[in-house]
C-alpha positions in Angstrom: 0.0 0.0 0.0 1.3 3.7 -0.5 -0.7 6.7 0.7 0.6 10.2 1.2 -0.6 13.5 2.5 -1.8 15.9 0.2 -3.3 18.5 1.8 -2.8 20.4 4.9 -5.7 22.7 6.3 -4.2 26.0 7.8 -7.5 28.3 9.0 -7.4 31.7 8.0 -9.5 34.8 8.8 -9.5 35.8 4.5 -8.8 34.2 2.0 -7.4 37.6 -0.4 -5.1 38.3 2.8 -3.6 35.1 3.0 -3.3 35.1 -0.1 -1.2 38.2 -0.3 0.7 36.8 2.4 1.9 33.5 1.2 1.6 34.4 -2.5 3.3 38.1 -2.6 5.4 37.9 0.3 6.1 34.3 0.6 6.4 33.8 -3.2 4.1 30.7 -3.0 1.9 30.0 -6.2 -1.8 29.3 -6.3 -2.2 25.5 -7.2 -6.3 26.4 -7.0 -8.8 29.1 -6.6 -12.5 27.9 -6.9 -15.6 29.1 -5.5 -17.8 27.1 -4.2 -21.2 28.7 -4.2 -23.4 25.9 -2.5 -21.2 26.4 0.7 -20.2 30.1 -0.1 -16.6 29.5 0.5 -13.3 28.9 -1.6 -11.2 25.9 -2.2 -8.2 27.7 -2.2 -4.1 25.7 -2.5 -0.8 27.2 -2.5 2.4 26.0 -2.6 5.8 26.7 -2.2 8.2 27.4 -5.5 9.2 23.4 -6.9 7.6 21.6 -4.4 6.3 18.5 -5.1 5.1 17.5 -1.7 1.8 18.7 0.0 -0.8 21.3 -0.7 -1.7 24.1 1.8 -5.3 24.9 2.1 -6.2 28.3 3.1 -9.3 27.3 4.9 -11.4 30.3 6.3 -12.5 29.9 9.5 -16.5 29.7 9.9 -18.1 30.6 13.1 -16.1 31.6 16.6 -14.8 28.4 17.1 -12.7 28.0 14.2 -11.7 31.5 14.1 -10.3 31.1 17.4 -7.5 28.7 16.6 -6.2 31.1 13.4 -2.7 31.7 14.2 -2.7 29.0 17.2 -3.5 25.6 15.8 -1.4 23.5 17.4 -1.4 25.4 20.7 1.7 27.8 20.2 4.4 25.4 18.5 5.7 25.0 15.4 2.9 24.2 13.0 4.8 24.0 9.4 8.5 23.4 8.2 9.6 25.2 5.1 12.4 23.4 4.0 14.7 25.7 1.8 17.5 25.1 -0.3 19.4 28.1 0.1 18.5 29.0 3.7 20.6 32.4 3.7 18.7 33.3 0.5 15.1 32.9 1.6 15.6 34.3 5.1 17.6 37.2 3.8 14.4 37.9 1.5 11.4 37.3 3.8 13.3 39.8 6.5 13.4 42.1 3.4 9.8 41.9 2.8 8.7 42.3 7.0 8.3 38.9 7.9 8.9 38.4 11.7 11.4 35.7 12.7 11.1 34.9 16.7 14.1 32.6 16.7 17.2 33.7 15.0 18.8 31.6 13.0 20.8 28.7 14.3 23.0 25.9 13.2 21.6 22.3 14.6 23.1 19.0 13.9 20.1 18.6 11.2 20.6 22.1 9.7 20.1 25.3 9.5 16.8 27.0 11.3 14.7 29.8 12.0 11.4 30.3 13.5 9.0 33.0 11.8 5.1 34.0 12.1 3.4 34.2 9.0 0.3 36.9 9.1 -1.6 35.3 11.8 1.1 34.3 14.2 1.4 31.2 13.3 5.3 29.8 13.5 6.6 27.9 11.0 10.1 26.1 11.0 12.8 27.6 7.9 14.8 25.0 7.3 17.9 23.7 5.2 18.2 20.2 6.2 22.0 18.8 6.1 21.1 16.5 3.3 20.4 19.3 1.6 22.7 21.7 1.6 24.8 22.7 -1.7 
């Protein structure tokens, strides 16, 4: 048997504004965009440049409990890992564009890491894993 995740769900209060986020300032690309008119919402995936692994589905949050885990979904930890293979490169242009790292960056026996929030406050892991470094 083989399965694999596809999709991840990441709850978000709009979906233009996360959009701009992890589209303009992340440099994702949009996989999808459709509307969905019998449930008035958005099926909407993004995905980091050449990746071949999982979607992320800006989800929007519906109703107060869902919209009160956006940026806290996994109760203040590290909810994503952005692997990267040019660590220096991608950090040096997210700080460029205003995107807050709460750890600095720091050289672990795995690689090289730094915490940042994306929009909502939620932390995600930038990371160059040993194996693939240049």
């Amino acid at each position: 048997m083989r399965q694999s995740i596809a999709t991840v769900a990441l709850v978000v209060r709009d979906y233009d504004e996360a959009l701009a986020f992890y589209v303009g300032t992340l440099g994702f690309r949009v996989i999808e965009d459709t509307y969905i008119p019998a449930q008035d919402k958005r099926w909407v995936t993004v995905a980091p440049p050449g990746s071949s692994g999982p979607l992320l589905l800006l989800a929007r949050a519906v109703g107060e409990e869902q919209s009160s885990r956006i940026g806290n979904q996994t109760g203040g930890r590290v909810f994503l890992f952005l692997y990267t293979d040019d660590f220096w490169r991608d950090y040096a242009a997210y700080r460029s564009k205003g995107v807050v790292f709460v750890r600095e960056p720091k050289e672990e026996g795995y690689g090289t890491v730094a915490v940042f929030k994306d929009l909502y406050g939620t932390l995600w892991d930038l990371l160059q894993p040993k194996m693939a470094a240049s």
